[in-house]
MILUM-137167 format. One record per residue: residue number from 0; x, y, z of N, C-alpha, C in turn. Coordinates in Angstrom, 3 decimals. Example, Ala and Ser with C-alpha at 12.3 -4.5 7.8 and 13.67 -1.06 7.14 Angstrom:
<sites>
+-----+----------+----------+----------+----------+----------+----------+----------+----------+----------+
:   i :    neast :   nnorth :      nup :   caeast :  canorth :     caup :    ceast :   cnorth :      cup :
+-----+----------+----------+----------+----------+----------+----------+----------+----------+----------+
:   0 :   13.190 :   -5.690 :    7.800 :   12.300 :   -4.500 :    7.800 :   13.200 :   -3.300 :    7.800 :
:   1 :   12.850 :   -2.250 :    7.080 :   13.670 :   -1.060 :    7.140 :   12.900 :    0.030 :    7.870 :
+-----+----------+----------+----------+----------+----------+----------+----------+----------+----------+
</sites>
This chain:
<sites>
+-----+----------+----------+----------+----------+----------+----------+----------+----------+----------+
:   i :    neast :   nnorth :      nup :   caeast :  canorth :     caup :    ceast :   cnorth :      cup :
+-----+----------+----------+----------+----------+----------+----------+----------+----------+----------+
:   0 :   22.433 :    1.852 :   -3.886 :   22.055 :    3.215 :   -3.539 :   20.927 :    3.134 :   -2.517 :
:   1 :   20.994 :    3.830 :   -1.372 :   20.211 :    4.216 :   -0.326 :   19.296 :    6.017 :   -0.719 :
:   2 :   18.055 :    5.823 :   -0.667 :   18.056 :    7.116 :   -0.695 :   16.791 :    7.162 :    0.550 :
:   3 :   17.193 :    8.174 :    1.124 :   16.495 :    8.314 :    3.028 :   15.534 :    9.271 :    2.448 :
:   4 :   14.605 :    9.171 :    2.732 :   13.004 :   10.516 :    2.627 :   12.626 :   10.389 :    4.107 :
:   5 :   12.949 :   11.837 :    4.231 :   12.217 :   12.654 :    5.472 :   12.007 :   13.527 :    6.331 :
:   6 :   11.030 :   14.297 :    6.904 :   11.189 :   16.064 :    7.323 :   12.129 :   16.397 :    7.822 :
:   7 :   12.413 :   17.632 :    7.639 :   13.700 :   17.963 :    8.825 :   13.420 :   17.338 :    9.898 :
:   8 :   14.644 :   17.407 :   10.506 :   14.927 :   17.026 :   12.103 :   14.168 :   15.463 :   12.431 :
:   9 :   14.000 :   14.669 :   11.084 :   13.865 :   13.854 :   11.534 :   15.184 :   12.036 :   11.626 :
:  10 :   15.573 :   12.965 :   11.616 :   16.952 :   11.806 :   12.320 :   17.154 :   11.209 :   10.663 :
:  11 :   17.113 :   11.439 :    9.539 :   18.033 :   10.808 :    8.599 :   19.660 :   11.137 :    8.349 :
:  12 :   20.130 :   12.140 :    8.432 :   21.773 :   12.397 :    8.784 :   22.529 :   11.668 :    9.539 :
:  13 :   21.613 :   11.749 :   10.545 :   21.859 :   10.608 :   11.916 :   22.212 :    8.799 :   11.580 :
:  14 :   20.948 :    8.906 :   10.710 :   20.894 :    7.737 :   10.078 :   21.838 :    7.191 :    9.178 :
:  15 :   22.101 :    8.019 :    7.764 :   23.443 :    7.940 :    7.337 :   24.470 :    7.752 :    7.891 :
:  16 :   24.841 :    8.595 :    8.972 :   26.251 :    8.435 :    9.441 :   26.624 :    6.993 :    9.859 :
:  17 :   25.475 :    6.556 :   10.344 :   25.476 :    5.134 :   11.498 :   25.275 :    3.859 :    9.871 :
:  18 :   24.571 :    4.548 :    8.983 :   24.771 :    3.097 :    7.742 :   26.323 :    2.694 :    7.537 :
:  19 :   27.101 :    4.187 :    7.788 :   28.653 :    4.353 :    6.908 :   29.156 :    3.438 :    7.608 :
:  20 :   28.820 :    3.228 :    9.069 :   29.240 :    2.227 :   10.043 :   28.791 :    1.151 :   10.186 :
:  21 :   27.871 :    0.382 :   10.119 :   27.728 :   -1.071 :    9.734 :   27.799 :   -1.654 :    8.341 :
:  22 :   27.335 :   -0.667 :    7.459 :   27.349 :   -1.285 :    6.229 :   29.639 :   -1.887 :    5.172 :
:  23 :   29.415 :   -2.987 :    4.893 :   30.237 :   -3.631 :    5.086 :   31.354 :   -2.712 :    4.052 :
:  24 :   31.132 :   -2.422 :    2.939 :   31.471 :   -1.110 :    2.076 :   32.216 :   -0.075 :    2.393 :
:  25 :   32.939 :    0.740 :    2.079 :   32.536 :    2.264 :    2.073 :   31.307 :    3.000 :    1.418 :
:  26 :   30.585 :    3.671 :    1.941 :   29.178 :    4.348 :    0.793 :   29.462 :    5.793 :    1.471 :
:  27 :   29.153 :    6.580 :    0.489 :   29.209 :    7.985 :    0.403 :   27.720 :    8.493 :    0.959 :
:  28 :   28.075 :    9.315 :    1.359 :   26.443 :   10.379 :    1.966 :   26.032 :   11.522 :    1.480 :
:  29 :   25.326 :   11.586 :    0.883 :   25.180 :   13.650 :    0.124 :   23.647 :   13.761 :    0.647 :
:  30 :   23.459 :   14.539 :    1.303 :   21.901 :   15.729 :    1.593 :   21.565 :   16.739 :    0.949 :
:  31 :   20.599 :   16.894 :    0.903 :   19.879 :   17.930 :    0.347 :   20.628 :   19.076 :    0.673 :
:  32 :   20.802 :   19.386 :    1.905 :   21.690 :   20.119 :    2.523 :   22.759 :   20.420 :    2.113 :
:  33 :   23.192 :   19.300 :    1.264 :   24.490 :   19.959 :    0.837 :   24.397 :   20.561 :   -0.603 :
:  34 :   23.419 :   19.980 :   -1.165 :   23.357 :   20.975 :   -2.330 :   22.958 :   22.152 :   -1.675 :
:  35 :   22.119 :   22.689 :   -1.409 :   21.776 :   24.077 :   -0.618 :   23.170 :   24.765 :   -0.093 :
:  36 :   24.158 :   24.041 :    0.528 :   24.989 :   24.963 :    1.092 :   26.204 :   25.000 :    0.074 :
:  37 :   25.731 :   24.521 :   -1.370 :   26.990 :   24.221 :   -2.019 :   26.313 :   25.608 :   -3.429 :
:  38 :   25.145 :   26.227 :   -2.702 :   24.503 :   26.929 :   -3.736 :   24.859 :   28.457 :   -3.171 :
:  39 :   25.066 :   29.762 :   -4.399 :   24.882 :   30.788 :   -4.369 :   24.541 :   31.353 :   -3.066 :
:  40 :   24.509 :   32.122 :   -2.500 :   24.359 :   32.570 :   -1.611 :   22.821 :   33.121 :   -2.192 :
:  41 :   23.245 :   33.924 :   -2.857 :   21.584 :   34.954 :   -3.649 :   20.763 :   33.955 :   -4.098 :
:  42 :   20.934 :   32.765 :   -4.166 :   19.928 :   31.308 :   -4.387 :   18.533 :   31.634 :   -3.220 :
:  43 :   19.374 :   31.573 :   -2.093 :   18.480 :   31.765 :   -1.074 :   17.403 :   33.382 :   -0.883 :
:  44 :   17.721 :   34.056 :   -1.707 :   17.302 :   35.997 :   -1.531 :   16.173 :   36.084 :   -2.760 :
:  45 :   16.326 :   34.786 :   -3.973 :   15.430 :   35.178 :   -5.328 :   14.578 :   33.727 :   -5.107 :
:  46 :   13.100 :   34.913 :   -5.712 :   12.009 :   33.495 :   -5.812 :   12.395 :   32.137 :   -6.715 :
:  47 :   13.741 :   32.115 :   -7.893 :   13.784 :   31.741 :   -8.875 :   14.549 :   30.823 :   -7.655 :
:  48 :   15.053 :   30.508 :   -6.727 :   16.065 :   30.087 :   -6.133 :   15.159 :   28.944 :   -4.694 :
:  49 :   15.676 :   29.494 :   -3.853 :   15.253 :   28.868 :   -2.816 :   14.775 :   29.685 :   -1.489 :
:  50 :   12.997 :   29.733 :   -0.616 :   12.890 :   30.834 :    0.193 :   12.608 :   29.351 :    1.158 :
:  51 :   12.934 :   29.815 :    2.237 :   12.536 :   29.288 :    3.615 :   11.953 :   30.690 :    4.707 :
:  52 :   10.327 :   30.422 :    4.802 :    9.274 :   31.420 :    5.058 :    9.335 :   31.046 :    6.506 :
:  53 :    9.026 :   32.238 :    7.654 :    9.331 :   32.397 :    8.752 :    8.555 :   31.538 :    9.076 :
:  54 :    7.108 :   30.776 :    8.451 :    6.415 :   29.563 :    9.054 :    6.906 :   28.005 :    9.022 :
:  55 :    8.050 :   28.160 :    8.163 :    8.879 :   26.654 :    8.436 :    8.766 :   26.370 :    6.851 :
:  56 :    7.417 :   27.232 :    5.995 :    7.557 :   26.548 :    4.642 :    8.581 :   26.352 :    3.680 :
:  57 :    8.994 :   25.957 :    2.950 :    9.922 :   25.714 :    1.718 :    9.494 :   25.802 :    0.213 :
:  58 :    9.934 :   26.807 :   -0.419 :    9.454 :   27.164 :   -1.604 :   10.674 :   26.943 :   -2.684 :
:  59 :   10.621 :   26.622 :   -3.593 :   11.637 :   26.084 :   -4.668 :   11.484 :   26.608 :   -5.972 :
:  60 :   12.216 :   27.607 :   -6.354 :   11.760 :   27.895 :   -7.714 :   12.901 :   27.468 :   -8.901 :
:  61 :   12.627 :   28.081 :  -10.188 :   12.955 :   26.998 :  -11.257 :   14.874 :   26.757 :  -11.529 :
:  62 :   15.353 :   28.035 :  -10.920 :   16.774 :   27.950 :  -10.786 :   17.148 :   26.792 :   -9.937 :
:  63 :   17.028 :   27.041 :   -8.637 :   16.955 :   25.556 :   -7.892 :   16.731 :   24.580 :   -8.474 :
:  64 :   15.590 :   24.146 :   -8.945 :   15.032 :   22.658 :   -9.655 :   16.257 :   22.531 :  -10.608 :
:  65 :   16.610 :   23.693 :  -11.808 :   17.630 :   23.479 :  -12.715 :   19.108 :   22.449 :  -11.945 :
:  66 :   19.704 :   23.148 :  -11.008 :   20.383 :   22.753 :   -9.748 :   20.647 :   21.789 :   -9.460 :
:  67 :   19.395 :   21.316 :   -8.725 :   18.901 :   20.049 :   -8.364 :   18.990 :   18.729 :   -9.721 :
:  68 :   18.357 :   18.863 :  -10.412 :   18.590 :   17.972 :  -11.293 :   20.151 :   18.033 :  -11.873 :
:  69 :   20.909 :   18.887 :  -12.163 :   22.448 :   18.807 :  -12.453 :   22.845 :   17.633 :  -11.218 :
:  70 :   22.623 :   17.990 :   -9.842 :   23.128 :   17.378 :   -8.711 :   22.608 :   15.785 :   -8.527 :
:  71 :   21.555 :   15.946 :   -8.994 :   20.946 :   14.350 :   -8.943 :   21.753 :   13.374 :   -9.825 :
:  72 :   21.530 :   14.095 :  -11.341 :   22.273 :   13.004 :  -12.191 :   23.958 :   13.077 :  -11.423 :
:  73 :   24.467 :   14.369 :  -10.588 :   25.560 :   13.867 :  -10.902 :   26.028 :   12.260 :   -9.875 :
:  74 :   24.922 :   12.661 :   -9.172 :   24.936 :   11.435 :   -7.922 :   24.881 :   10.132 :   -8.565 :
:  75 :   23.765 :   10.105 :   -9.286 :   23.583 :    8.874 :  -10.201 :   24.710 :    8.394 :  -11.032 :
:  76 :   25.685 :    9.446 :  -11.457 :   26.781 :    8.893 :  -12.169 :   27.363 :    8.584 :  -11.545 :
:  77 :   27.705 :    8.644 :  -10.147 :   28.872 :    8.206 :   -9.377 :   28.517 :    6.515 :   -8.852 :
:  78 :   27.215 :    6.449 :   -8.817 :   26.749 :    5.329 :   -8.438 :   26.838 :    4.200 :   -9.521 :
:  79 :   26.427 :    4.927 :  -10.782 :   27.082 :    4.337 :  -12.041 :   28.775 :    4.126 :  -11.851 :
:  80 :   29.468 :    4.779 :  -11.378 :   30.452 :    4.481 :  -11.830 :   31.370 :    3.637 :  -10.900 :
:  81 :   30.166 :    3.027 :   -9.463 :   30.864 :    2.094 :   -9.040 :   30.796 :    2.418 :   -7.062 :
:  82 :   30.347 :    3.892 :   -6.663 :   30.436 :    4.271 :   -5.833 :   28.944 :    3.630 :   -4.973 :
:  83 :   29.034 :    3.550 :   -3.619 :   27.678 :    2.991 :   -2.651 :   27.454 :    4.828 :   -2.143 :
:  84 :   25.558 :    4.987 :   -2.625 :   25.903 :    6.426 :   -1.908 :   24.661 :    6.356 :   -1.318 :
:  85 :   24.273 :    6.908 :   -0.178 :   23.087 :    6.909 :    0.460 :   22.734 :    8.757 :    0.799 :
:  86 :   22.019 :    8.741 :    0.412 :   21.661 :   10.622 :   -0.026 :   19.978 :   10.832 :    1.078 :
:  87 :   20.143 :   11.744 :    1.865 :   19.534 :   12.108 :    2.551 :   18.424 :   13.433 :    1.964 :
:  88 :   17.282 :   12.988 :    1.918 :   16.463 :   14.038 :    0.917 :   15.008 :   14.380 :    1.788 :
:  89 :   14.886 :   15.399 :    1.533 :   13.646 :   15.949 :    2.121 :   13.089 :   15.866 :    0.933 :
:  90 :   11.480 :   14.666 :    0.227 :   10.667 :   15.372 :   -0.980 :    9.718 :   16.079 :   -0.588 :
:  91 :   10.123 :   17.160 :   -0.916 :    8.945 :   18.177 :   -0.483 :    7.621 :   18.406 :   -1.595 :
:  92 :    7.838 :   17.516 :   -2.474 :    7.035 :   17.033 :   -3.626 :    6.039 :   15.911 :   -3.322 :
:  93 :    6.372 :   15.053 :   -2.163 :    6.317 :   13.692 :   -2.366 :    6.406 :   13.390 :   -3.708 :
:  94 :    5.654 :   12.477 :   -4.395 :    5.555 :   11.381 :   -5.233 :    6.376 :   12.369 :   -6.500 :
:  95 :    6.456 :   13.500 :   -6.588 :    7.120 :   14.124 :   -7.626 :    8.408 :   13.890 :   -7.881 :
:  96 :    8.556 :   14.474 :   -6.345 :   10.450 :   14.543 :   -6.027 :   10.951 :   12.871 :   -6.324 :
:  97 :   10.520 :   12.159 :   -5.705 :   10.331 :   10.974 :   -5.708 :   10.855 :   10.264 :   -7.374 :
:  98 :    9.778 :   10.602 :   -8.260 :    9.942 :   10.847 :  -10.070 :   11.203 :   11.202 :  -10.614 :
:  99 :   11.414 :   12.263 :  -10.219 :   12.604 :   13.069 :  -10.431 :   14.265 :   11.712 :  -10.298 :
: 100 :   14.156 :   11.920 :   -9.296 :   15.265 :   10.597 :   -9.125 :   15.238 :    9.390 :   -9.437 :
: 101 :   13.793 :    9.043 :   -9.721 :   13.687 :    7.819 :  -10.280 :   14.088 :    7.709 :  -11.922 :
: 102 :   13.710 :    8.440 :  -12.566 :   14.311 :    9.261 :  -13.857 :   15.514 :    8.862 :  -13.898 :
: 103 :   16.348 :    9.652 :  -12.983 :   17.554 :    9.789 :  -13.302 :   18.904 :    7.974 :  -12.624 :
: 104 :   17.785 :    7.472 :  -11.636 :   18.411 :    6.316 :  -11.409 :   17.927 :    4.829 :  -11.800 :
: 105 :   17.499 :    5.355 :  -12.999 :   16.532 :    4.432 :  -13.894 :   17.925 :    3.092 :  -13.995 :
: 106 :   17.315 :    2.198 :  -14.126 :   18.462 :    0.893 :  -14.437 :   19.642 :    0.500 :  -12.856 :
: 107 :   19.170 :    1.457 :  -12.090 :   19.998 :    1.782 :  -10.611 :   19.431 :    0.941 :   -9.391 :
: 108 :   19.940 :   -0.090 :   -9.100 :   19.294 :   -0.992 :   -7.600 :   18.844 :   -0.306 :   -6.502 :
: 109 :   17.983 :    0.390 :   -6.030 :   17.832 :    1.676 :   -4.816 :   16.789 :    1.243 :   -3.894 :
: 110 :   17.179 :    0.966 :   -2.887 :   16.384 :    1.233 :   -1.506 :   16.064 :    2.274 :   -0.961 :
: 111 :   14.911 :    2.364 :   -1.610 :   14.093 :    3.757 :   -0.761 :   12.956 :    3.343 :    0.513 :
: 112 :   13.584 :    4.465 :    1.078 :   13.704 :    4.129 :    2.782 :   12.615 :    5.441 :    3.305 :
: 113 :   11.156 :    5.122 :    3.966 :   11.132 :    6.391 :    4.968 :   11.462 :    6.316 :    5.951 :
: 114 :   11.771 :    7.541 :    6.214 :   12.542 :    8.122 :    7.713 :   11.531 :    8.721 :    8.263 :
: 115 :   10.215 :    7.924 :    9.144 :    9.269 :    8.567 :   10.308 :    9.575 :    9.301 :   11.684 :
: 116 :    8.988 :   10.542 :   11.890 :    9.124 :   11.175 :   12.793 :    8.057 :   11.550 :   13.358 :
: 117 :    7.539 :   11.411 :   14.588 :    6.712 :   11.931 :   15.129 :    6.753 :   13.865 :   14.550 :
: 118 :    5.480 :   14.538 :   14.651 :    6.091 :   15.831 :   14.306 :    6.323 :   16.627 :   15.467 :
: 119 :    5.756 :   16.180 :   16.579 :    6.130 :   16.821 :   18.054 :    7.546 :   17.124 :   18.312 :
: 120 :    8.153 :   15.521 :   18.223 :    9.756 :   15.174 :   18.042 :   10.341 :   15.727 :   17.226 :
: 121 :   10.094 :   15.468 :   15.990 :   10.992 :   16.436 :   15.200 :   10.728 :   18.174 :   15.422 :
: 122 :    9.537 :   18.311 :   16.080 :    9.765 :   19.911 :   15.954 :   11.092 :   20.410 :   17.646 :
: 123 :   11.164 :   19.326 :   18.550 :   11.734 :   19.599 :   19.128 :   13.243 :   19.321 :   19.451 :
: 124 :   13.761 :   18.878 :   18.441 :   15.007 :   18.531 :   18.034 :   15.177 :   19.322 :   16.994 :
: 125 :   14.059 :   20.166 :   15.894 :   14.702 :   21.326 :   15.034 :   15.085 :   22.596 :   16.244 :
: 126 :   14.223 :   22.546 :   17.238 :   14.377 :   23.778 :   18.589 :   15.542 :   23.737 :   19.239 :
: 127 :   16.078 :   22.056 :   19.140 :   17.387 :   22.054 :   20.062 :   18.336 :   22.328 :   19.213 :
: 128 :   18.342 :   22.153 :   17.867 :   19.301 :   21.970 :   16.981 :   20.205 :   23.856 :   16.909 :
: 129 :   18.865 :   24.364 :   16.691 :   19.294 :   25.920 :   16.094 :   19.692 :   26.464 :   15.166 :
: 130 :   19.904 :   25.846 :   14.376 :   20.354 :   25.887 :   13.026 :   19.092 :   25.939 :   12.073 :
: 131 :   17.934 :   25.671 :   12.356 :   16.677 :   25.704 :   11.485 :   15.850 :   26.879 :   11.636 :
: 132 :   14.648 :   27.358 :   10.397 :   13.924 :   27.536 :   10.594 :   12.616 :   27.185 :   11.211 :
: 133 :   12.360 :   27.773 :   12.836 :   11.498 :   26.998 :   13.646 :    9.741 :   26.232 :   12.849 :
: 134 :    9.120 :   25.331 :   12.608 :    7.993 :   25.147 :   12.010 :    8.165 :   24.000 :   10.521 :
: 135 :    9.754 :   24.218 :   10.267 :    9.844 :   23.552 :    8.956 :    9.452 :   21.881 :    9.674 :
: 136 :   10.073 :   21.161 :   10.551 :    9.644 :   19.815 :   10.864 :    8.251 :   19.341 :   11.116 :
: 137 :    7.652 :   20.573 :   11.287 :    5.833 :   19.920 :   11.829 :    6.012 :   20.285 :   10.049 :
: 138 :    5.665 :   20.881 :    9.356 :    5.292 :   20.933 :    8.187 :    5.353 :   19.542 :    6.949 :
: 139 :    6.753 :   19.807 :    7.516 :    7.148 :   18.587 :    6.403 :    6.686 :   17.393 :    7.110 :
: 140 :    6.777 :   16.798 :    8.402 :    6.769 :   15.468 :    8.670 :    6.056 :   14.510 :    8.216 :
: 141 :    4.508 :   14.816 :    7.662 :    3.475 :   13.828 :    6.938 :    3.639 :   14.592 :    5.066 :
: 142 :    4.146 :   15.703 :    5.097 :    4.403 :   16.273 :    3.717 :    4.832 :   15.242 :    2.847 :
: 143 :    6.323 :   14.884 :    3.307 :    7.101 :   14.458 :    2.382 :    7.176 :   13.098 :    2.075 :
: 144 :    6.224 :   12.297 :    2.507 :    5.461 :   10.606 :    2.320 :    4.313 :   10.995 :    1.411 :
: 145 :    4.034 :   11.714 :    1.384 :    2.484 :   11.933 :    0.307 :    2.422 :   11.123 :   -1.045 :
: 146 :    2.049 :    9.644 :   -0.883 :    2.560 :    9.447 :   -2.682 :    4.037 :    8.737 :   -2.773 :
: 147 :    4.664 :    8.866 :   -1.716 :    5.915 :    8.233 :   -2.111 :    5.884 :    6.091 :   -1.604 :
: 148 :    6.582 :    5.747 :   -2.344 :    6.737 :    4.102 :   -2.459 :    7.796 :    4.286 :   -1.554 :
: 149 :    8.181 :    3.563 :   -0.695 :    8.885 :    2.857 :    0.111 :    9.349 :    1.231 :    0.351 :
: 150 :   10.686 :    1.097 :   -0.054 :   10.595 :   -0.833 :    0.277 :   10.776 :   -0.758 :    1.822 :
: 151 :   11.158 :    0.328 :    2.500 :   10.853 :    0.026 :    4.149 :   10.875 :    1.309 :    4.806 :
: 152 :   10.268 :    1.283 :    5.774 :   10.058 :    2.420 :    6.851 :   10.576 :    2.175 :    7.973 :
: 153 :   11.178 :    3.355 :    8.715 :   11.868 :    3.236 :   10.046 :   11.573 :    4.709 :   10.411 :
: 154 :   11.009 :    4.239 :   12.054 :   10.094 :    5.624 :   12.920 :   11.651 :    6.084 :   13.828 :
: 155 :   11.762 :    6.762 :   13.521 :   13.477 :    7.093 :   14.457 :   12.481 :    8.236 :   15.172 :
: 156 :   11.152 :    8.219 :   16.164 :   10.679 :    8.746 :   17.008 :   10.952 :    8.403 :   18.709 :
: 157 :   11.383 :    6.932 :   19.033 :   11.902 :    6.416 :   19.388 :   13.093 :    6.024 :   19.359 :
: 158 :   13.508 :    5.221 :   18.603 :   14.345 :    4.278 :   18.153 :   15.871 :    5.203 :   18.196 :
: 159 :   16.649 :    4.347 :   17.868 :   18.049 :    5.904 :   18.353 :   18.334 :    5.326 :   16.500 :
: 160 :   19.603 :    6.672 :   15.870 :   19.782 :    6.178 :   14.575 :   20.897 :    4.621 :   14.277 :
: 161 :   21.239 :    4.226 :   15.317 :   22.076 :    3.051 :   15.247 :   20.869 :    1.754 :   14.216 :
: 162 :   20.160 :    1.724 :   15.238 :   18.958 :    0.803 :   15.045 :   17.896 :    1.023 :   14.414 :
: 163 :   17.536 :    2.444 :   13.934 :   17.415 :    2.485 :   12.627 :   17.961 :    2.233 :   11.330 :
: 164 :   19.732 :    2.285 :   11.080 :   20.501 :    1.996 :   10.385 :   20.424 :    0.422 :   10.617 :
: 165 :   20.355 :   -0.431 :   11.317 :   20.779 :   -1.934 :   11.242 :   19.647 :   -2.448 :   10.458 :
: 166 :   18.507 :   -2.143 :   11.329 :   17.228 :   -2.028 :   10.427 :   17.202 :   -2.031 :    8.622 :
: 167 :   17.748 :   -0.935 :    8.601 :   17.947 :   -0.476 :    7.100 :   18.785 :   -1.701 :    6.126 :
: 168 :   20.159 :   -1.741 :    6.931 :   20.615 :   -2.537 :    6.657 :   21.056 :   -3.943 :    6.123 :
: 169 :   19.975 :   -4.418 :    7.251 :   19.271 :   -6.236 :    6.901 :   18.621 :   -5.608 :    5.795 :
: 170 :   17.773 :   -4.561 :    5.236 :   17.324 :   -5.513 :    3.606 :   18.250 :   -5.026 :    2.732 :
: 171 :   19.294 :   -4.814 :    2.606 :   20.051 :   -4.737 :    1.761 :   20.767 :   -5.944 :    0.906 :
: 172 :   19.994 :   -6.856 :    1.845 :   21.226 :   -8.169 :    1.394 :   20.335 :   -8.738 :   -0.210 :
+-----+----------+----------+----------+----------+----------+----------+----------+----------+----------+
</sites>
């Protein structure tokens, strides 16, 4: 198990896609993102749910978390049951979010990976993207390391996601 920590727009999707391609396996990819788009619509409208504030912030309340943890273990079982999955996560907790999965992938081999972004860069690749709320990448970019353990870091501020992924890659062995 791969699990990627890091702000929006900072090139971990990118990153995934390019592991699916060197790594010798098939491994599966799930984001945060996709739980979010796999949620209620009214998830996003109630405090109990999920708000993204016109300043880029991210607020999570206890329906979500409920959510979230259903979605975590179910990841963990698949990995239990034989599957390679590398899951793309924003902790907007640091060292919490971090807990949370460790919990649930207790007894689980996992390379946890940060994904560094300049926040300049990432705020200007959330601008090109369009799909975001403008402000969420400067916010999160030093946010979501707060407290968190890493067996390696990769600055995809530079670097393109190929060579961040090869990177990643070599310590897998």
């Amino acid at each position: 198990m791969i699990v990627l920590n890091g702000g929006s727009s900072s090139g971990k999707s990118g990153i995934a896609r390019c592991l699916q391609e060197v790594l010798p396996d098939p491994w599966l990819t799930f984001g945060v993102d996709t739980l979010i788009e796999a949620m209620p619509a009214s998830m996003s409208e109630s405090e109990a749910g999920i708000e993204f504030a016109p300043d880029g912030e991210v607020v999570v309340g206890p329906e979500f978390r409920t959510l979230e943890t259903a979605w975590i273990e179910g990841i963990a079982a698949m990995v239990r049951a034989g599957a390679g999955v590398i899951v793309d996560e924003v902790f907007l907790g640091g060292a919490d979010s971090q807990q949370r999965w460790e919990k649930a992938l207790d007894g689980i081999r996992v390379l946890w990976v940060g994904v560094r972004c300049e926040s300049a860069v990432a705020a200007a690749r959330e601008a090109a993207r369009g799909d975001r709320v403008l402000g969420m990448a400067a916010a999160q970019a030093d946010l979501v390391h707060q407290g968190v353990r890493y067996d390696i870091e990769v600055d995809s501020t530079r670097r393109e996601p190929m060579e961040c992924a090869r990177v990643i890659a070599a310590h897998l062995g």
